[in-house]
TIBANU-962497 format. One record per residue: residue in three letters; x, y, z of N, C-alpha, C in turn. Coordinates in steps of 0.1 Angstrom, whole numbers. Layout:
<sites>
resn  nx  ny  nz  cax  cay  caz  cx  cy  cz
Ala  X  Y  Z  X  Y  Z  X  Y  Z
...
</sites>
This chain:
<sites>
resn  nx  ny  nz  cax  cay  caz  cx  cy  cz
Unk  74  -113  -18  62  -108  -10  66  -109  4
Unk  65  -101  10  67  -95  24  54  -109  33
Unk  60  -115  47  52  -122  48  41  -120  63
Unk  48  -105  63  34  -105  74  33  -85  76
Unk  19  -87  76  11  -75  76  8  -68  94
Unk  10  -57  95  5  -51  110  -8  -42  102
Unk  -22  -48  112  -33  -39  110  -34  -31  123
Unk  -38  -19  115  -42  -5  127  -53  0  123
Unk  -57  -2  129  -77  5  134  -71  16  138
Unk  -81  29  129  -78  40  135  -91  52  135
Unk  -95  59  144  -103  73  142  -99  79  151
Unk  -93  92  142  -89  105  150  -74  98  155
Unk  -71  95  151  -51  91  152  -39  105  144
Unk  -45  109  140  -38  122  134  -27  126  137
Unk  -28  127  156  -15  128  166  -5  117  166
Unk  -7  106  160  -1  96  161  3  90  147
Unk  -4  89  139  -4  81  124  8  81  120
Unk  14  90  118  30  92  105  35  86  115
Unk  43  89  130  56  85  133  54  71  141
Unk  40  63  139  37  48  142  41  43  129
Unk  36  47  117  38  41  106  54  43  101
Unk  60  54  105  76  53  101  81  45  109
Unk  76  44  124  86  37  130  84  21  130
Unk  76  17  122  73  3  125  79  2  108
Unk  74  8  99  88  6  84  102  7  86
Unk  105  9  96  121  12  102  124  1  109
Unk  116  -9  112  123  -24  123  135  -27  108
Unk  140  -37  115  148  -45  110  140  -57  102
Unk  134  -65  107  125  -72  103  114  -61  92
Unk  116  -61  77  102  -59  75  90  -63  76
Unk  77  -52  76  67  -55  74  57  -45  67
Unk  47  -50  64  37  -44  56  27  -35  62
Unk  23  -23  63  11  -15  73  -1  -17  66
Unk  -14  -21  71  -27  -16  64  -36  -9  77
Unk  -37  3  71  -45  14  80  -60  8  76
Unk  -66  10  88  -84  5  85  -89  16  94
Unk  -92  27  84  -97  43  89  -112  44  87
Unk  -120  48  100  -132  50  98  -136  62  98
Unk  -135  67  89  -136  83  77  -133  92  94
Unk  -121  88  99  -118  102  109  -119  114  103
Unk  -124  121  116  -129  135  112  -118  141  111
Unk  -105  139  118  -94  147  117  -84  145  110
Unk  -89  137  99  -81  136  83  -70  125  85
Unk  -72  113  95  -58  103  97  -59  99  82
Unk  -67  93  74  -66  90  64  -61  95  55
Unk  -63  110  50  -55  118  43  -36  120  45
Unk  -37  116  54  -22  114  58  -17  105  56
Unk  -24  91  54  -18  79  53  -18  79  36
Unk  -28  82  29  -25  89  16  -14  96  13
Unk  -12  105  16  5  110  17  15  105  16
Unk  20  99  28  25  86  35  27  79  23
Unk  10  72  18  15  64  3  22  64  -1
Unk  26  78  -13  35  84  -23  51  77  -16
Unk  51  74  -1  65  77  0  70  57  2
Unk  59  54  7  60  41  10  48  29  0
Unk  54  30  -10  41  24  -22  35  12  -20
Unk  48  3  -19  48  -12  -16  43  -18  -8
Unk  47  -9  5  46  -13  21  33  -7  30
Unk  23  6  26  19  7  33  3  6  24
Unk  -3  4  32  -19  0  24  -31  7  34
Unk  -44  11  27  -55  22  34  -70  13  30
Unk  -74  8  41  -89  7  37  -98  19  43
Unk  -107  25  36  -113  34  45  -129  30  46
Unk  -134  33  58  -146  30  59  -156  40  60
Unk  -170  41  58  -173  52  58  -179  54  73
Unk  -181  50  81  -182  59  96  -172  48  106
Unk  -178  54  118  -174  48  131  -176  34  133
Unk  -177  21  131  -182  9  133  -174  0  145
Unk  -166  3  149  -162  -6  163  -152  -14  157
Unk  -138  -16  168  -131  -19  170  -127  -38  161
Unk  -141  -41  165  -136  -55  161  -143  -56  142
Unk  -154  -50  140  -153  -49  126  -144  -45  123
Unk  -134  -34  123  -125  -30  114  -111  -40  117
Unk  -109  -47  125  -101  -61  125  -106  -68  117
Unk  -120  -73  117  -127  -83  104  -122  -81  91
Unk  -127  -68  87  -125  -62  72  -107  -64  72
Unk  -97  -58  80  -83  -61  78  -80  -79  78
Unk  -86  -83  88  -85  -93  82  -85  -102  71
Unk  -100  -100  64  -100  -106  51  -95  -100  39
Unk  -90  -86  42  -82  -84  29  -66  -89  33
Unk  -60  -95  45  -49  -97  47  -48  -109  41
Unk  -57  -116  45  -61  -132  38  -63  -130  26
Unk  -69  -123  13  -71  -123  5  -58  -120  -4
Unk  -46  -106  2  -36  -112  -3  -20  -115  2
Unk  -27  -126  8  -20  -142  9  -9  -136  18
Unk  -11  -130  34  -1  -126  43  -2  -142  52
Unk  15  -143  55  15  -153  63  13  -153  79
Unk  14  -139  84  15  -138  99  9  -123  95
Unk  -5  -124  106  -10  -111  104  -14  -103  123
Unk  -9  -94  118  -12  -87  133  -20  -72  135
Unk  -20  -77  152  -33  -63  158  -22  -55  161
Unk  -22  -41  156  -14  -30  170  -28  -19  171
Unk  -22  -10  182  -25  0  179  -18  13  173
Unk  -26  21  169  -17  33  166  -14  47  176
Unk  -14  44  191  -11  49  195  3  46  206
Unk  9  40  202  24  41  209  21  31  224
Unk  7  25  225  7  16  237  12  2  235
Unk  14  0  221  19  -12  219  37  -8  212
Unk  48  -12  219  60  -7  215  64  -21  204
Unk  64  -8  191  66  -13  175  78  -26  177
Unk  89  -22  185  98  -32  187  96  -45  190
Unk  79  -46  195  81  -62  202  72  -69  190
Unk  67  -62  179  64  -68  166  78  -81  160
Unk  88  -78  165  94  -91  161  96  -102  171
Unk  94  -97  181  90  -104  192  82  -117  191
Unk  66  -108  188  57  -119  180  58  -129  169
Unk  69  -119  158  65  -129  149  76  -138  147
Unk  87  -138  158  96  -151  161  89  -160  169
Unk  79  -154  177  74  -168  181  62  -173  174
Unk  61  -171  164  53  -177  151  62  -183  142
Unk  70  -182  139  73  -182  128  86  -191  131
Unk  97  -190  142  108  -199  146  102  -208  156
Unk  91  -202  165  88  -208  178  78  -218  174
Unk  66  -223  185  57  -234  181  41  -231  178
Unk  42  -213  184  30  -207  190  20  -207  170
Unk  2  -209  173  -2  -202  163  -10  -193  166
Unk  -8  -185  176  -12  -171  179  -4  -165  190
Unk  7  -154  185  16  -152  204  6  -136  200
Unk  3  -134  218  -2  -124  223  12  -118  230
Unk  10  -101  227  18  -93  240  11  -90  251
Unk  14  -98  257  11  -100  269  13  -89  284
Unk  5  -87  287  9  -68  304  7  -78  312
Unk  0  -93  316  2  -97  325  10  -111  327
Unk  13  -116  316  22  -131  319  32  -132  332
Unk  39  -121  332  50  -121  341  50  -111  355
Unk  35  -104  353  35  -96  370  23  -85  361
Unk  25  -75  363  17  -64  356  27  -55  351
Unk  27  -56  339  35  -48  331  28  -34  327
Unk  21  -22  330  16  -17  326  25  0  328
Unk  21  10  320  31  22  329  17  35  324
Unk  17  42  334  10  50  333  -4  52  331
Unk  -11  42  339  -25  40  336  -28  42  352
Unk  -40  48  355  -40  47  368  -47  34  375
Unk  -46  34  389  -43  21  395  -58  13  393
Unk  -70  23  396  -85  16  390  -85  11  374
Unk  -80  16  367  -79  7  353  -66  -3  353
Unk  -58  -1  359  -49  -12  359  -56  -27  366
Unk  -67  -19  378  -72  -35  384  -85  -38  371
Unk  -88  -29  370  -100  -37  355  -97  -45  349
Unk  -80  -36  342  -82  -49  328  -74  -58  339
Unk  -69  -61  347  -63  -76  357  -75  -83  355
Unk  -81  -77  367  -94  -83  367  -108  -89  358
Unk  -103  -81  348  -111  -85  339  -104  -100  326
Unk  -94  -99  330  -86  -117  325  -89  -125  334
Unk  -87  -121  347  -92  -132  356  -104  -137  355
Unk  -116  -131  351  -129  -132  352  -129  -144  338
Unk  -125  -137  327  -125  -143  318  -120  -157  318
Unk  -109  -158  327  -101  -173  326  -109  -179  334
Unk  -121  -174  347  -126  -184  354  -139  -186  345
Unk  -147  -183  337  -155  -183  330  -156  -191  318
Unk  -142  -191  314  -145  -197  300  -133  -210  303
Unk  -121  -210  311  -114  -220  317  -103  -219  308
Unk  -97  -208  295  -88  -207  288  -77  -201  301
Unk  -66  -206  298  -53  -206  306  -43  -192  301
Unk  -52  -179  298  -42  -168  295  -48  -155  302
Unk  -33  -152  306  -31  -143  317  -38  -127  314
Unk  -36  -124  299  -37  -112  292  -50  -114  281
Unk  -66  -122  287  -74  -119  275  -79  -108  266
Unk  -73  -97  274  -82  -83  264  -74  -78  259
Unk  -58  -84  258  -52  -76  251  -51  -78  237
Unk  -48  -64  234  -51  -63  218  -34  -63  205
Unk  -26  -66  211  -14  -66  209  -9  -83  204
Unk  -9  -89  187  -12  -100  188  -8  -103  173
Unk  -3  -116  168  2  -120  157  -6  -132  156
Unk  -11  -130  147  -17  -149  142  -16  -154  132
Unk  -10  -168  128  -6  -171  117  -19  -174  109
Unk  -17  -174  95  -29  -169  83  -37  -186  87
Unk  -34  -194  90  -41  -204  88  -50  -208  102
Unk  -50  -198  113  -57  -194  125  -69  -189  120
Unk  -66  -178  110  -79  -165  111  -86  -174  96
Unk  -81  -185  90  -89  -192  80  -99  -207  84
Unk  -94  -207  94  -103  -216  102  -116  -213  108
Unk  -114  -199  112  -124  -190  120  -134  -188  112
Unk  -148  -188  115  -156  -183  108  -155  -167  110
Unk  -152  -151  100  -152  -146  105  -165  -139  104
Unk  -173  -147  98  -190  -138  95  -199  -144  108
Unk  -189  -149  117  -199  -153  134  -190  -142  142
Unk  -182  -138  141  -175  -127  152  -188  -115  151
Unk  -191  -119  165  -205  -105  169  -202  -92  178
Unk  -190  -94  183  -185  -82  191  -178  -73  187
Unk  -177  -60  191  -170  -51  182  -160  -38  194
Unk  -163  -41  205  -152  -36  213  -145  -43  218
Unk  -136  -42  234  -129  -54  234  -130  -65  241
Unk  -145  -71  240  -150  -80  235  -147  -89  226
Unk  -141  -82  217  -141  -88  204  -127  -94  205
Unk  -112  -92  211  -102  -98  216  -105  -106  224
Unk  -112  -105  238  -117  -124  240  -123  -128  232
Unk  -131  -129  224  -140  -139  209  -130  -141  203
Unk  -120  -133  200  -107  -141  192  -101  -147  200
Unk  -98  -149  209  -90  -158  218  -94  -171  220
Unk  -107  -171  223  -120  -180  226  -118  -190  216
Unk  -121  -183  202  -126  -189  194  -110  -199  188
Unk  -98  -194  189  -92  -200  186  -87  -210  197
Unk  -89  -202  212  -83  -219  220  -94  -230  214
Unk  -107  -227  213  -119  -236  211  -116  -245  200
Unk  -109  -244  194  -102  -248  179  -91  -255  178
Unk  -80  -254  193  -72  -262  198  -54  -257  193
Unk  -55  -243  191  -49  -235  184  -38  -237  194
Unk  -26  -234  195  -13  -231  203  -12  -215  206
Unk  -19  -214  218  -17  -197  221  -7  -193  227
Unk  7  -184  228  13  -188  236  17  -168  241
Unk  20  -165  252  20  -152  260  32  -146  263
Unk  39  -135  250  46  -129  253  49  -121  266
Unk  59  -118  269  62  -108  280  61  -87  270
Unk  51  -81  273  57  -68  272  51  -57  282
Unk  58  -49  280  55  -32  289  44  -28  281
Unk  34  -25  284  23  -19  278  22  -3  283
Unk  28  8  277  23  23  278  12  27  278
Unk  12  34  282  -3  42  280  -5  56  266
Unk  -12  57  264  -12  69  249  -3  79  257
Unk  -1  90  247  4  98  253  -6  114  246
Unk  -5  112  232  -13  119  222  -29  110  222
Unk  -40  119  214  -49  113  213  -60  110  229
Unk  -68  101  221  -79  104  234  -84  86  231
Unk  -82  79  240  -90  64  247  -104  61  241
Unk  -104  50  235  -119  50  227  -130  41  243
Unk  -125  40  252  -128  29  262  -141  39  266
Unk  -152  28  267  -166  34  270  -172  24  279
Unk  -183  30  288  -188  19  295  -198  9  288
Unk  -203  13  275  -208  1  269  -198  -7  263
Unk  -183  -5  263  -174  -14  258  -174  -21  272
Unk  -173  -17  282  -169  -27  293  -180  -36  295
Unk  -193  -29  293  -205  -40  293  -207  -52  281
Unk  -200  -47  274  -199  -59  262  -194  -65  268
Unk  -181  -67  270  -171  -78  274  -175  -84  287
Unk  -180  -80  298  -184  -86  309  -200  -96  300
Unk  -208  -96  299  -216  -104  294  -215  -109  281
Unk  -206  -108  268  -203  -113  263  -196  -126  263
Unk  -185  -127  275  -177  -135  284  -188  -145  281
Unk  -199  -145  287  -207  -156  294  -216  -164  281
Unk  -217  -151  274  -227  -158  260  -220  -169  247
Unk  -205  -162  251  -194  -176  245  -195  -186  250
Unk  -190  -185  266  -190  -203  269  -205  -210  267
Unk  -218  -200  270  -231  -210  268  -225  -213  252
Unk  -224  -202  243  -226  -209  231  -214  -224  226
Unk  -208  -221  228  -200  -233  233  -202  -246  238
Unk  -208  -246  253  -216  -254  257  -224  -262  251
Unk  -235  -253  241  -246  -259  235  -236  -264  216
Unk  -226  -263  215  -214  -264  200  -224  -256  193
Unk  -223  -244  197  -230  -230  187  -219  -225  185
Unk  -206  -222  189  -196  -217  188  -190  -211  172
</sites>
């Protein structure tokens, strides 16, 4: 049994799906893909179907029937990753902003290292970002900052979505209290596991920007996460957590 799973949230990935999924079955390090497709309109699913026939073992499809947000379809991959029995499970994306390479990155520092959650981290070591322009590069900065003075967690990169956590992290978690569903929902997983006393520890990587495909980033996602921030530490505060 293969011991660690990469989950990919995807709608409308079509431009991207096959050569993310070949190239991350091509590391050296194996691993297992499960696509979590919310009935894209432009058939990503049908393709990962395809795909199947060629990779039986290795690649896995939940489909959903609409749009539901970013952090439900990490829930649902979650509990079918836990259900069969992956030891190191992880976030990417399927658009080439997370480089498939530093998946072993992560899961040596789980797995040899001490960490039980390593994040790939765009800011540990300066701003690692390429091709984003300079107003969204000060966002997402600024928006870890805000987070780290708010909630008092010590990590440089809270919204990033690039992340390995060992199976006995996401089994501690209640995952039927996760209420956020954009990226929101990557600080509530952060939160929830420093709150827990977890070992988080902050890879160094280059974060790209898409190249194909179109940014699901909305201003009601940024309004999540700015007042979301605040509704964790109260709940916290009061051990509603």
């Amino acid at each position: 049994m293969n011991d660690g799973i990469v989950i990919i949230p995807t709608y409308n990935e079509i431009e991207n799906i096959e050569t993310i999924i070949r190239t991350v079955l091509s590391l050296h390090k194996p691993f297992h893909i499960l696509i979590v497709d919310d009935n894209s309109p432009d058939k990503t699913a049908a393709k990962v179907v395809q795909l199947q026939n060629e990779f039986p073992n290795q690649l896995f499809l939940e489909s959903r029937d609409k749009k539901s947000g970013l952090g439900t379809a990490y829930v649902h991959g979650f509990r079918w990753a836990l259900a069969n029995k992956y030891n190191y499970i992880f976030e990417m994306d399927a658009d080439f902003s997370h480089n498939p390479n530093d998946l072993e990155k992560l899961y040596d520092c789980c797995h040899f290292g001490h960490a039980d959650v390593a994040i790939g981290s765009r800011y540990v070591t300066g701003v690692n970002v390429v091709n984003w322009p300079l107003s969204r590069v000060l966002l997402s900065y600024l928006a870890s900052v805000y987070v780290r003075m708010i909630t008092g967690m010590k990590i440089h990169d809270a919204t990033a979505g690039f992340m390995c956590y060992k199976k006995e992290v996401l089994e501690s978690i209640n995952l039927d209290k996760i209420k956020f569903i954009g990226y929101a929902f990557q600080i509530e997983m952060k939160y929830r596991t420093y709150a827990k006393n977890f070992n988080i520890v902050e890879v160094p990587i280059i974060f790209t920007d898409r190249a194909k495909g179109q940014s699901k980033m909305s201003s009601s996602i940024i309004k999540e996460a700015v007042f979301g921030v605040i509704s964790l530490r109260i709940k916290k505060f009061f051990n509603r957590l």
